[in-house]
BAKE-206711 format. One record per atom (N, C-alpha, C): atom name; x, y, z. Coordinates in nm, 2 decimals, m for minus. Example, Ala and Ser with C-alpha at 12.3 -4.5 7.8 and 13.67 -1.06 7.14 Angstrom:
% residues 2
+------+--------+--------+--------+
: atom :      u :      v :      w :
+------+--------+--------+--------+
:    N :   1.32 :  m0.57 :   0.78 :
:   CA :   1.23 :  m0.45 :   0.78 :
:    C :   1.32 :  m0.33 :   0.78 :
:    N :   1.28 :  m0.22 :   0.71 :
:   CA :   1.37 :  m0.11 :   0.71 :
:    C :   1.29 :   0.00 :   0.79 :
+------+--------+--------+--------+
***
This chain:
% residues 147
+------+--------+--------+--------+
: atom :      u :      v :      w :
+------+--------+--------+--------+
:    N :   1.50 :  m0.23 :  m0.43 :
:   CA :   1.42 :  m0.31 :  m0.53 :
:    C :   1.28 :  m0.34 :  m0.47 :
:    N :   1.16 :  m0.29 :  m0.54 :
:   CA :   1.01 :  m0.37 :  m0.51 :
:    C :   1.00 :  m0.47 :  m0.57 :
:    N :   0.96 :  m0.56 :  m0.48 :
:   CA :   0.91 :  m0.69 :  m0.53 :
:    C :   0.77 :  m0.66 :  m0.58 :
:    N :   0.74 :  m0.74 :  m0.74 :
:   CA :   0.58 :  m0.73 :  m0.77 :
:    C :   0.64 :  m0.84 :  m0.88 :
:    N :   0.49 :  m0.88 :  m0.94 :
:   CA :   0.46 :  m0.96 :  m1.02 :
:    C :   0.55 :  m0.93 :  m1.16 :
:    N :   0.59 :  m1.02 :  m1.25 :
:   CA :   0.64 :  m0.99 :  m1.38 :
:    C :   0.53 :  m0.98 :  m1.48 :
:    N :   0.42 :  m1.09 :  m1.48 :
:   CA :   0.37 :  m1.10 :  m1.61 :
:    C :   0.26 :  m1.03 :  m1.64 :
:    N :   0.21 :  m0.99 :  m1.57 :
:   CA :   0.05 :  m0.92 :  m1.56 :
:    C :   0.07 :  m0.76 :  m1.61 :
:    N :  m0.05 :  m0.76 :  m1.70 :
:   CA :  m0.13 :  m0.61 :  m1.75 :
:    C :  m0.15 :  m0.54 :  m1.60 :
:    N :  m0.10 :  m0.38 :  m1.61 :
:   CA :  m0.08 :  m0.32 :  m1.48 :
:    C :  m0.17 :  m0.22 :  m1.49 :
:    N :  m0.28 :  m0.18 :  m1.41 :
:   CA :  m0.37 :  m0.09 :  m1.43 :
:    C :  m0.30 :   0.04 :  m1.36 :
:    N :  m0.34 :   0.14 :  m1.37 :
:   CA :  m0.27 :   0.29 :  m1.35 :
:    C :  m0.34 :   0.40 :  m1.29 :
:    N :  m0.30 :   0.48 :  m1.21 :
:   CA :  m0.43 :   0.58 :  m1.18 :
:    C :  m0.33 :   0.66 :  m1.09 :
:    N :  m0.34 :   0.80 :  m1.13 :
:   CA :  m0.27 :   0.92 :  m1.09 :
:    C :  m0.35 :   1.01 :  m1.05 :
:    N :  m0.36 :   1.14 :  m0.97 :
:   CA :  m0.39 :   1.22 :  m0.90 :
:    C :  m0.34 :   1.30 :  m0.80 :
:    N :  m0.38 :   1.43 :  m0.84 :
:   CA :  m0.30 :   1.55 :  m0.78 :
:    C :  m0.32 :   1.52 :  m0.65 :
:    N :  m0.22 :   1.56 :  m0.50 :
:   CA :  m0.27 :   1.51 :  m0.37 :
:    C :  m0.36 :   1.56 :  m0.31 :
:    N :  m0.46 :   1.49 :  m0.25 :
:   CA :  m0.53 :   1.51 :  m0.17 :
:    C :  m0.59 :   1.43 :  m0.07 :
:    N :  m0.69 :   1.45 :   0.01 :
:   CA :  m0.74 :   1.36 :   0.07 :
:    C :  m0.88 :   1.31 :   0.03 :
:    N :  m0.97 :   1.32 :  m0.08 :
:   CA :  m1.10 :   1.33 :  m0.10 :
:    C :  m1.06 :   1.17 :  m0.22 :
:    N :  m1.00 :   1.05 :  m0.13 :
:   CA :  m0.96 :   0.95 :  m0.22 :
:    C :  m1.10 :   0.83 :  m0.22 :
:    N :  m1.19 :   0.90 :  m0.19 :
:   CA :  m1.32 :   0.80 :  m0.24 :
:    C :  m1.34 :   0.71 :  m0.39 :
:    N :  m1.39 :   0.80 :  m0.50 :
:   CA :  m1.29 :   0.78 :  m0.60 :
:    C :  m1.23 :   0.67 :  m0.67 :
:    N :  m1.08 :   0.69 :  m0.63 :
:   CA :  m0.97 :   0.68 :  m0.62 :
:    C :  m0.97 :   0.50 :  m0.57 :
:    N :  m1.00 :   0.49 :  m0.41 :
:   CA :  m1.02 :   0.36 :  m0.38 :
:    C :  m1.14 :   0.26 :  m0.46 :
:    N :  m1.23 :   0.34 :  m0.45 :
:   CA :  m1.34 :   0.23 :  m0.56 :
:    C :  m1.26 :   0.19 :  m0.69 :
:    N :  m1.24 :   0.25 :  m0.77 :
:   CA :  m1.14 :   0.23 :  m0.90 :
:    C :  m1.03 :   0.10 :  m0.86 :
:    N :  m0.89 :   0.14 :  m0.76 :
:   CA :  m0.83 :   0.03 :  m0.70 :
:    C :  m0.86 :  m0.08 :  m0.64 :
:    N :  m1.00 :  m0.06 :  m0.62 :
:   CA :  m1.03 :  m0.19 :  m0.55 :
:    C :  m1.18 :  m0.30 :  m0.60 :
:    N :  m1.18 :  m0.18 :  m0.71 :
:   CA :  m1.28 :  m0.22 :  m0.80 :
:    C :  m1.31 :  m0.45 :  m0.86 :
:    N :  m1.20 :  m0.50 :  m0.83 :
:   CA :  m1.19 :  m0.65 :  m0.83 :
:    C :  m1.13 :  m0.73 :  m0.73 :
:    N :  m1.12 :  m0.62 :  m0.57 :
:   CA :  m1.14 :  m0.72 :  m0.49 :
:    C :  m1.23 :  m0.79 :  m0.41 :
:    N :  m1.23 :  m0.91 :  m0.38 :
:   CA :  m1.34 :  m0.98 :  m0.33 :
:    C :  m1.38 :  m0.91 :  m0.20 :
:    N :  m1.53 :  m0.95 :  m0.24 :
:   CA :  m1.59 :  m0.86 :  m0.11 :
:    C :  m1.59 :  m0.95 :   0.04 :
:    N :  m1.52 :  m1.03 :   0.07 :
:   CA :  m1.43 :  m1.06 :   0.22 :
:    C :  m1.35 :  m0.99 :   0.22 :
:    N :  m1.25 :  m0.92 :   0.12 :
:   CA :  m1.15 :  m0.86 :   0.23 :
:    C :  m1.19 :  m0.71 :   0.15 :
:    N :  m1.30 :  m0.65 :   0.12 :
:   CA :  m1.27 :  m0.50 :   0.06 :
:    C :  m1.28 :  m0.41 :   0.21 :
:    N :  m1.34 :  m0.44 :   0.34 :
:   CA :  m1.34 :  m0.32 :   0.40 :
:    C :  m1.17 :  m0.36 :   0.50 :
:    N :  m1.12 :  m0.47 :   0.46 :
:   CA :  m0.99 :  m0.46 :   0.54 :
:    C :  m0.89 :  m0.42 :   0.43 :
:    N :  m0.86 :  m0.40 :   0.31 :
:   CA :  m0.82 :  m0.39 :   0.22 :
:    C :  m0.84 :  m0.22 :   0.20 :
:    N :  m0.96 :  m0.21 :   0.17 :
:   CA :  m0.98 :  m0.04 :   0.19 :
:    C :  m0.92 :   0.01 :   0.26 :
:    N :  m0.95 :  m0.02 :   0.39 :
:   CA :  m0.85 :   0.06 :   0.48 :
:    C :  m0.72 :   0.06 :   0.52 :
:    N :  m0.66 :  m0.03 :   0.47 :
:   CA :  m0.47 :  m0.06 :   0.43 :
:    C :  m0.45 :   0.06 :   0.28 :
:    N :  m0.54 :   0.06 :   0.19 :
:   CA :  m0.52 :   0.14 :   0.09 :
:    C :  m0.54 :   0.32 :   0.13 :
:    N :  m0.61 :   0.35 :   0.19 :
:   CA :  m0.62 :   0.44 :   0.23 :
:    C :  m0.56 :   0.48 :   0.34 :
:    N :  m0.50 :   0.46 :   0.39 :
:   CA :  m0.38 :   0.51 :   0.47 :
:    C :  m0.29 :   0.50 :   0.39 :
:    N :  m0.21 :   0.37 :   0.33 :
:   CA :  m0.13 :   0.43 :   0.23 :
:    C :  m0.09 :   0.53 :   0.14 :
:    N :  m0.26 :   0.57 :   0.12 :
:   CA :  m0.29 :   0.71 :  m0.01 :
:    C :  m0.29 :   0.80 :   0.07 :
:    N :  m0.30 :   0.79 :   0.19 :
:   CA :  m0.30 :   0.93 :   0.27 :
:    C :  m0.20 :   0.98 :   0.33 :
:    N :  m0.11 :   0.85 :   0.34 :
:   CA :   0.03 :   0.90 :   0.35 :
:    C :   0.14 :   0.95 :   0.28 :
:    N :   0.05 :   0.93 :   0.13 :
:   CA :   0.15 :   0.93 :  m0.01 :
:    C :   0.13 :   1.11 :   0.01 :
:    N :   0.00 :   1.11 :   0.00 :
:   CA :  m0.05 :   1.29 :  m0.03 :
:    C :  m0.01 :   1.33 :   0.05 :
:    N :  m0.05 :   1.32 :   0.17 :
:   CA :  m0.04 :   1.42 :   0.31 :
:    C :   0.11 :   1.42 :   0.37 :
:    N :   0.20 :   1.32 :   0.39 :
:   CA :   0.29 :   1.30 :   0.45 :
:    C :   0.41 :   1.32 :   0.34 :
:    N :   0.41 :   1.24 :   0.23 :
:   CA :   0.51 :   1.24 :   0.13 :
:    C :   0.48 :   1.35 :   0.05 :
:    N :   0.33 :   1.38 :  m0.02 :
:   CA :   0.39 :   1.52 :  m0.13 :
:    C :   0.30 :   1.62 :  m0.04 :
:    N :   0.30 :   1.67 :   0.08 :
:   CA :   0.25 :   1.76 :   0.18 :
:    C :   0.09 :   1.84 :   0.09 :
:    N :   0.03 :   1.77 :   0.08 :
:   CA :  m0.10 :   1.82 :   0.00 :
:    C :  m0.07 :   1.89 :  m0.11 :
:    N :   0.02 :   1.89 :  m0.16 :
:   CA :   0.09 :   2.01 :  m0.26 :
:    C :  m0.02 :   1.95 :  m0.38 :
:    N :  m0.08 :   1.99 :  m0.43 :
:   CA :  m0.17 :   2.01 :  m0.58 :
:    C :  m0.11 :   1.97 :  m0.70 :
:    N :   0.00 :   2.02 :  m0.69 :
:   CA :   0.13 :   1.97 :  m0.80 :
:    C :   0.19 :   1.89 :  m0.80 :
:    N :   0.23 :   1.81 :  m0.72 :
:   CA :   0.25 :   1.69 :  m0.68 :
:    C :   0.12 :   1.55 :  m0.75 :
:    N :   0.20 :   1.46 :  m0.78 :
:   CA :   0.11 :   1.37 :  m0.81 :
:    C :   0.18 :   1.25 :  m0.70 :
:    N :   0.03 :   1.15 :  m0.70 :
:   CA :   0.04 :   1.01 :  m0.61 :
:    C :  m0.02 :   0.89 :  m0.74 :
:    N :   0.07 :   0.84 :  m0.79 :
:   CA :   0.06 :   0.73 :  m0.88 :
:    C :   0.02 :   0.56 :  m0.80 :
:    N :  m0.05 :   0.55 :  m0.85 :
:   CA :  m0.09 :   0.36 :  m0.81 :
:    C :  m0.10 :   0.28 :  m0.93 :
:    N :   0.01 :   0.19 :  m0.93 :
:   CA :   0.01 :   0.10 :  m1.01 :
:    C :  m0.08 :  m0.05 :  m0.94 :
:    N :  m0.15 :  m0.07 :  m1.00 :
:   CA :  m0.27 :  m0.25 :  m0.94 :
:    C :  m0.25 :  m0.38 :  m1.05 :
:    N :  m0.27 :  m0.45 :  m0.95 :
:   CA :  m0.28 :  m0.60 :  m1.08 :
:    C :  m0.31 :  m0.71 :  m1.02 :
:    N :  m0.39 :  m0.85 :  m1.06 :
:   CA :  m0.40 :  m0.92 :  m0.97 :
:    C :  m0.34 :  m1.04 :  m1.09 :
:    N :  m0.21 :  m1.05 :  m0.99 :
:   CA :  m0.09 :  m1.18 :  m1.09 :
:    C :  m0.08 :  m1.31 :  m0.98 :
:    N :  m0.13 :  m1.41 :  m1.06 :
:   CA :  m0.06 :  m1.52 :  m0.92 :
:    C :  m0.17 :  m1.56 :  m0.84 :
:    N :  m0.27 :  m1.58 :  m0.83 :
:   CA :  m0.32 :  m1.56 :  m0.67 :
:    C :  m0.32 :  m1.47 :  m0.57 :
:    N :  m0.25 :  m1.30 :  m0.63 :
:   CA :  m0.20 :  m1.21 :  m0.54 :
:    C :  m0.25 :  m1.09 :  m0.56 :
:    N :  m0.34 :  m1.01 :  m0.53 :
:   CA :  m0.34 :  m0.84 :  m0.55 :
:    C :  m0.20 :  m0.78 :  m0.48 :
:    N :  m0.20 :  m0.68 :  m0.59 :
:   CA :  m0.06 :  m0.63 :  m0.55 :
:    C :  m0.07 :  m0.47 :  m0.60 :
:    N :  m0.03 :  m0.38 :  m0.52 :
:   CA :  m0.09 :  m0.25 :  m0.53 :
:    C :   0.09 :  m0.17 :  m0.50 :
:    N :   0.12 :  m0.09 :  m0.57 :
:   CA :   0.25 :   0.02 :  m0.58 :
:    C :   0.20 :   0.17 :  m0.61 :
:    N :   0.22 :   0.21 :  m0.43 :
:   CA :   0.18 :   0.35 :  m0.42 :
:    C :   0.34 :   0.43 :  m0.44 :
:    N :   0.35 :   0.54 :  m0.54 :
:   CA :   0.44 :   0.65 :  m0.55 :
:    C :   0.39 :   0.80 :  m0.52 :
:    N :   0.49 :   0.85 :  m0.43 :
:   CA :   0.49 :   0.98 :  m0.43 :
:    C :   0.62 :   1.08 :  m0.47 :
:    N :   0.57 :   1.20 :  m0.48 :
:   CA :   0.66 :   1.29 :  m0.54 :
:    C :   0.73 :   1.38 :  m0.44 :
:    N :   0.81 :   1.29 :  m0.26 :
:   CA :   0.79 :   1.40 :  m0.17 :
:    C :   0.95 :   1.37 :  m0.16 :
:    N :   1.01 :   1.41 :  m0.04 :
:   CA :   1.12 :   1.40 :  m0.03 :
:    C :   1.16 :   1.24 :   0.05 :
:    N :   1.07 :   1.14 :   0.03 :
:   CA :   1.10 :   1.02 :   0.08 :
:    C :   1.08 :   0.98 :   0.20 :
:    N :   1.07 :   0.84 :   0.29 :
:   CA :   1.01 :   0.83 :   0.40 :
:    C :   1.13 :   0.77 :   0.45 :
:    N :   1.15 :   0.73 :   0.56 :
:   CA :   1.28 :   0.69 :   0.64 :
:    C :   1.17 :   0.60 :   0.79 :
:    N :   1.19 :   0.48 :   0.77 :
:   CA :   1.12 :   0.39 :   0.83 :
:    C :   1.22 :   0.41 :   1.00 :
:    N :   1.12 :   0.41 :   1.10 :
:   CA :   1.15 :   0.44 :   1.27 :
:    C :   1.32 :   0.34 :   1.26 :
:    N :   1.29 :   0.21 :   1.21 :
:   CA :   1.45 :   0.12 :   1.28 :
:    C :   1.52 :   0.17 :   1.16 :
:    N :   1.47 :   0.25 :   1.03 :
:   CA :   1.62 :   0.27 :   0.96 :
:    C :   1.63 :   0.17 :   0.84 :
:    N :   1.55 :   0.03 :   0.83 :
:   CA :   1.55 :  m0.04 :   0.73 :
:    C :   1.44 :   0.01 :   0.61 :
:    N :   1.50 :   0.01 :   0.51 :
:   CA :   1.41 :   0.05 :   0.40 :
:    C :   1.34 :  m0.07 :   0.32 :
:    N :   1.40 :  m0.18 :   0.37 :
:   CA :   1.29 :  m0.30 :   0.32 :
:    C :   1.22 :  m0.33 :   0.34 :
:    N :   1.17 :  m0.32 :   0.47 :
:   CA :   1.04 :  m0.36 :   0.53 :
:    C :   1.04 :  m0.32 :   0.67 :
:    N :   0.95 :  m0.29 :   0.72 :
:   CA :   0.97 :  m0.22 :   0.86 :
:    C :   0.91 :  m0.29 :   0.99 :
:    N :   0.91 :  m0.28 :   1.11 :
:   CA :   0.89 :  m0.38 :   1.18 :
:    C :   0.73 :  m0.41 :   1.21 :
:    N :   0.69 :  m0.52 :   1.27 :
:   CA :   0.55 :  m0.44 :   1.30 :
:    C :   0.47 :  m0.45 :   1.45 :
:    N :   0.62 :  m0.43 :   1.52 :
:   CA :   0.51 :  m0.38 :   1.71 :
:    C :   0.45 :  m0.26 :   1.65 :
:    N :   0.38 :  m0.26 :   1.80 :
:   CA :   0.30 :  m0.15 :   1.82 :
:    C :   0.32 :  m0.06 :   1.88 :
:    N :   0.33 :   0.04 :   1.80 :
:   CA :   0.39 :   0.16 :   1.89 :
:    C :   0.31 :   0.19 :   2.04 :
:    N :   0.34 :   0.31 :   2.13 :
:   CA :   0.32 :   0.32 :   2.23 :
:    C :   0.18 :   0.38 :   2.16 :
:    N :   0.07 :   0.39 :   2.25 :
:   CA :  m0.06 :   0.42 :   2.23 :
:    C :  m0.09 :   0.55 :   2.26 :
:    N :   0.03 :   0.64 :   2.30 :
:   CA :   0.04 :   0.79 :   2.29 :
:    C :   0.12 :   0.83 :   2.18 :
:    N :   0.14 :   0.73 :   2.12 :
:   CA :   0.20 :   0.76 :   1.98 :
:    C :   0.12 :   0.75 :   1.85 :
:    N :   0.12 :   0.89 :   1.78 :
:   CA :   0.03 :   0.86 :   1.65 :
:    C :   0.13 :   0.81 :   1.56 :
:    N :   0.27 :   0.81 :   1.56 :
:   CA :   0.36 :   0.79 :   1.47 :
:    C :   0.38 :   0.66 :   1.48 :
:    N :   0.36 :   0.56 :   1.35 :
:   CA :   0.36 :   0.38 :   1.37 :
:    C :   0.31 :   0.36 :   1.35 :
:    N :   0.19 :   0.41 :   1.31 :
:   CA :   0.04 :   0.32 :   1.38 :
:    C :   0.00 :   0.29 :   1.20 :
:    N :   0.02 :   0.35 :   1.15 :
:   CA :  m0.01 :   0.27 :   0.99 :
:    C :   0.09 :   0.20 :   0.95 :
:    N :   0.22 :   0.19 :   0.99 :
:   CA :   0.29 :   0.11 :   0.93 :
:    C :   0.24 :  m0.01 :   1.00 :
:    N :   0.20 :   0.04 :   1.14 :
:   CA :   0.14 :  m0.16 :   1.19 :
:    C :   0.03 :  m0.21 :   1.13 :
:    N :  m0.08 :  m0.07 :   1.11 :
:   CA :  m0.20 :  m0.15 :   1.03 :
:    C :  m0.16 :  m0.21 :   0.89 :
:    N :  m0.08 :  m0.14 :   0.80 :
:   CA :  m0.04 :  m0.20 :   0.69 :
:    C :   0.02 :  m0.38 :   0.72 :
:    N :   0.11 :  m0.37 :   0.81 :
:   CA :   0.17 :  m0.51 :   0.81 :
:    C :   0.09 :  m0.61 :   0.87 :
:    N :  m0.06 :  m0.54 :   0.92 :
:   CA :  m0.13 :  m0.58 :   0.96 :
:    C :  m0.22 :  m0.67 :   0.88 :
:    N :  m0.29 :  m0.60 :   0.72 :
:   CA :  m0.38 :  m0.62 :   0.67 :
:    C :  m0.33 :  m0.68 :   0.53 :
:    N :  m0.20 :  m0.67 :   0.53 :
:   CA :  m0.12 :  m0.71 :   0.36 :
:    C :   0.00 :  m0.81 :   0.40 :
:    N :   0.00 :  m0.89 :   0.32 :
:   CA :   0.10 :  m1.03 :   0.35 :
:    C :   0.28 :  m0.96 :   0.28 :
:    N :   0.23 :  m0.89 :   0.25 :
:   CA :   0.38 :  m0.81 :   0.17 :
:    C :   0.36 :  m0.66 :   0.21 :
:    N :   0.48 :  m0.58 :   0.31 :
:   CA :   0.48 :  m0.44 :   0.28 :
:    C :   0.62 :  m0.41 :   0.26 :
:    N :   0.68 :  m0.36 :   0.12 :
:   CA :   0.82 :  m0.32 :   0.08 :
:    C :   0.84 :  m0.19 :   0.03 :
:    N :   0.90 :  m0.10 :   0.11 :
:   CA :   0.92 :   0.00 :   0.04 :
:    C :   1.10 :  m0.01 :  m0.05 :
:    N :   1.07 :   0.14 :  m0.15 :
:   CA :   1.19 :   0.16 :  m0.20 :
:    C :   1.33 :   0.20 :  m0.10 :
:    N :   1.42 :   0.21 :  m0.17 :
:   CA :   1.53 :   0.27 :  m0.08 :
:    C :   1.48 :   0.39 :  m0.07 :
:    N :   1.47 :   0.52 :  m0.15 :
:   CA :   1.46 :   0.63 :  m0.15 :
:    C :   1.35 :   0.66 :  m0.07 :
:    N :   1.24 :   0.57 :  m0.04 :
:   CA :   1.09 :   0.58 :   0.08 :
:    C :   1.00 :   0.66 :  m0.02 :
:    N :   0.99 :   0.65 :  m0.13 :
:   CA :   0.88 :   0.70 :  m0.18 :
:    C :   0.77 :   0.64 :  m0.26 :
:    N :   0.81 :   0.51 :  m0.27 :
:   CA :   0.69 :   0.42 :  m0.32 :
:    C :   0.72 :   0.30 :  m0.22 :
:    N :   0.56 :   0.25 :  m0.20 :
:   CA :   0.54 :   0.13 :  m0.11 :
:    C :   0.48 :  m0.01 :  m0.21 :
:    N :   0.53 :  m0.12 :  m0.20 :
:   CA :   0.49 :  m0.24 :  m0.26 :
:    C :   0.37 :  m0.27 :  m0.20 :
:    N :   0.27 :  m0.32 :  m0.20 :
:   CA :   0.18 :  m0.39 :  m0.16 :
:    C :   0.10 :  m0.51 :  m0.16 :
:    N :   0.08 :  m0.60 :  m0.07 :
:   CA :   0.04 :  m0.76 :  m0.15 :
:    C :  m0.04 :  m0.86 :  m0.04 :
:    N :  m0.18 :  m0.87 :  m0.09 :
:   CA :  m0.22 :  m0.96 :  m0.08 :
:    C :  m0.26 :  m1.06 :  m0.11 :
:    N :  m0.21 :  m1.19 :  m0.07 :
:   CA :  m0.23 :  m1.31 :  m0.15 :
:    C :  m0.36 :  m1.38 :  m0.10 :
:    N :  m0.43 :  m1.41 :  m0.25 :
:   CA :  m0.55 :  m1.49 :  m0.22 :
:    C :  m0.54 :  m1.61 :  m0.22 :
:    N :  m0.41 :  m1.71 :  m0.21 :
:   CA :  m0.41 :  m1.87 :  m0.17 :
:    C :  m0.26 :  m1.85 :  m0.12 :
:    N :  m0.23 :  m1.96 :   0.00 :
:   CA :  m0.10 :  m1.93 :   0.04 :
:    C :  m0.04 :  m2.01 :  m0.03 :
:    N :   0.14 :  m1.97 :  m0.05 :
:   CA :   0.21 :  m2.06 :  m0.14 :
:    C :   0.24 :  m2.19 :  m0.10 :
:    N :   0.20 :  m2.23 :  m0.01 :
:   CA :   0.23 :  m2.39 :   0.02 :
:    C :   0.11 :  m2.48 :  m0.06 :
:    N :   0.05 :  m2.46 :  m0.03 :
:   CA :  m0.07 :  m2.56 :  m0.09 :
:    C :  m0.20 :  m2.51 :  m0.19 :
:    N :  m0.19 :  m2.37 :  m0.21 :
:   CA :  m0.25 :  m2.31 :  m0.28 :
:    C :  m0.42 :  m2.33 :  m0.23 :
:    N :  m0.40 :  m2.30 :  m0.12 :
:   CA :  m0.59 :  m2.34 :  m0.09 :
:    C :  m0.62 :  m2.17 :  m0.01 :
:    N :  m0.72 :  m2.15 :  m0.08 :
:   CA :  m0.77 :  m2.00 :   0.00 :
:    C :  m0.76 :  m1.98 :   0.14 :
:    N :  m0.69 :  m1.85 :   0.14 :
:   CA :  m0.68 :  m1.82 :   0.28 :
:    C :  m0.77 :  m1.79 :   0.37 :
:    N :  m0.84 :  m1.66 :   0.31 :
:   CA :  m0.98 :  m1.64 :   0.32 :
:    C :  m1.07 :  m1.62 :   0.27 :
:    N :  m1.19 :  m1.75 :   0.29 :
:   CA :  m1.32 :  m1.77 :   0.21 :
:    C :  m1.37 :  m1.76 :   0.24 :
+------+--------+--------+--------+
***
């Protein structure tokens, strides 16, 4: 199960895989605040690059779907791919840990920056779509996190 918002109009955007997600990111990120767009871009783009390159192997015919919406106080972004699914290093498909791998390791290193830059990272069972969520006031007192 992904956690996302219920009530909110969901914006949409599909594309064959690739890497040339310039684009792609402007469009998704087209209403977030400009304090967090260059930490935000770069959690989205690794995600998109992991959907294309890793999940649908550049394949052309393959599509990478992003569902966005900003419900709540919260941007929340659901990347899908069309690959044979991701299988997180400890084995849990709910959320995955976030040390840091060894620094001769290239493998890890986005799932840390992701849990790094987004207050929510859930994937599905299957590993082929990732939830994503940043909240712009925290739920205790509702006062901006960062202003």
């Amino acid at each position: 199960m992904v956690l996302s918002p219920v009530k909110s109009e969901w914006d949409k955007v599909s594309f064959a895989s690739t890497l040339f997600l310039c684009p792609i990111l402007d469009n998704i990120l087209s209403k977030v605040p400009s304090t967090w767009y260059a930490e935000i871009r770069l959690g989205l783009q690794e995600a998109l690059v992991n959907a294309a390159k890793h999940g649908n192997n550049l394949d052309p015919r393959k599509q990478v779907i992003v569902r966005f919406c900003f419900e709540e106080g919260a941007y929340w972004w659901i990347i899908s791919d069309e690959g044979g699914g991701f299988h997180p290093p400890d084995g849990n498909y709910q959320e995955c840990s976030t040390h840091l791998p060894p620094v001769e390791s290239e493998s890890g290193r986005g799932m840390f920056l992701l849990h790094q830059i987004f207050d929510r990272v859930v994937w599905n069972r299957q590993g082929t779509e990732i939830c994503l969520c940043k909240q712009l006031y925290s739920q205790i007192d509702r006062e901006p996190l960062l202003l």
